[in-house]
N, C-alpha and C positions, 0 to 999 in steps of 0.2 A: 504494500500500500504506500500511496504517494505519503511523504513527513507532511505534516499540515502543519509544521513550524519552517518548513521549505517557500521562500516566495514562488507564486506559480509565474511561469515559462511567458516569456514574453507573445510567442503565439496564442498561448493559453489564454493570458490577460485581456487581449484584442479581441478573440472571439467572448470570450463572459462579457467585455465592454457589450459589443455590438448586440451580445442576446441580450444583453440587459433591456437595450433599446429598445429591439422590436416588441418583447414583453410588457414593455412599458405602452407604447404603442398600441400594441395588444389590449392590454388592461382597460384603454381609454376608448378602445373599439376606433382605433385610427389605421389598424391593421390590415391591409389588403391581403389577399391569397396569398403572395406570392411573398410577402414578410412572413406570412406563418410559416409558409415550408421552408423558407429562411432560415426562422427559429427553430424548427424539428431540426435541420440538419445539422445547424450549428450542435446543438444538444447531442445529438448522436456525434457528432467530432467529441465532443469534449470527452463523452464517452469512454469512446473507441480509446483517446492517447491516454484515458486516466488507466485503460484498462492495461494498454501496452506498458506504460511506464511499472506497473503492478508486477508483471510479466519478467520483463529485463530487471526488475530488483530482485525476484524471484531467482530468476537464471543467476545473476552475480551470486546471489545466498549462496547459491548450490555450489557452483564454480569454488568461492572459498570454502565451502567446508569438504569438498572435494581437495584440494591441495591442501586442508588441514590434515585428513584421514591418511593421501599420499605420505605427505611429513612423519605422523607416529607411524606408518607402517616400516617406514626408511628408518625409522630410530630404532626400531624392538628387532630390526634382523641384523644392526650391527652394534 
């Protein structure tokens, strides 16, 4: 899971900016079609990277406790 003491990713920032907007828009029924689907997709970005980022922290985890394990097994055979 992403740190939530981490500042979010300058891409990141620009699209919450912009969803912000059209939700706001939204809210005030100033929203056209084509800002909603706007909004769904933005929403699903943010998604998708919060899920990768999850992902790749994941993958690093593994990776080092993976050359943790390599390292005691290299110490106990010599």
């Amino acid at each position: 899971m992403a740190d939530p003491d981490e500042p979010p990713r300058p891409r990141d920032y620009a699209l919450e900016s912009e969803l912000e907007s059209l939700r706001k828009q939204e809210k005030e029924g100033h929203a056209t079609p084509k800002e909603q689907r706007r909004a769904e997709q933005l929403e699903h970005r943010l998604q998708v990277d919060e899920h990768g980022e999850e992902v790749r922290e994941r993958r690093e985890d593994d990776r080092e406790l993976d050359r943790e394990d390599a390292e005691e097994r290299h110490r106990h055979r010599h």
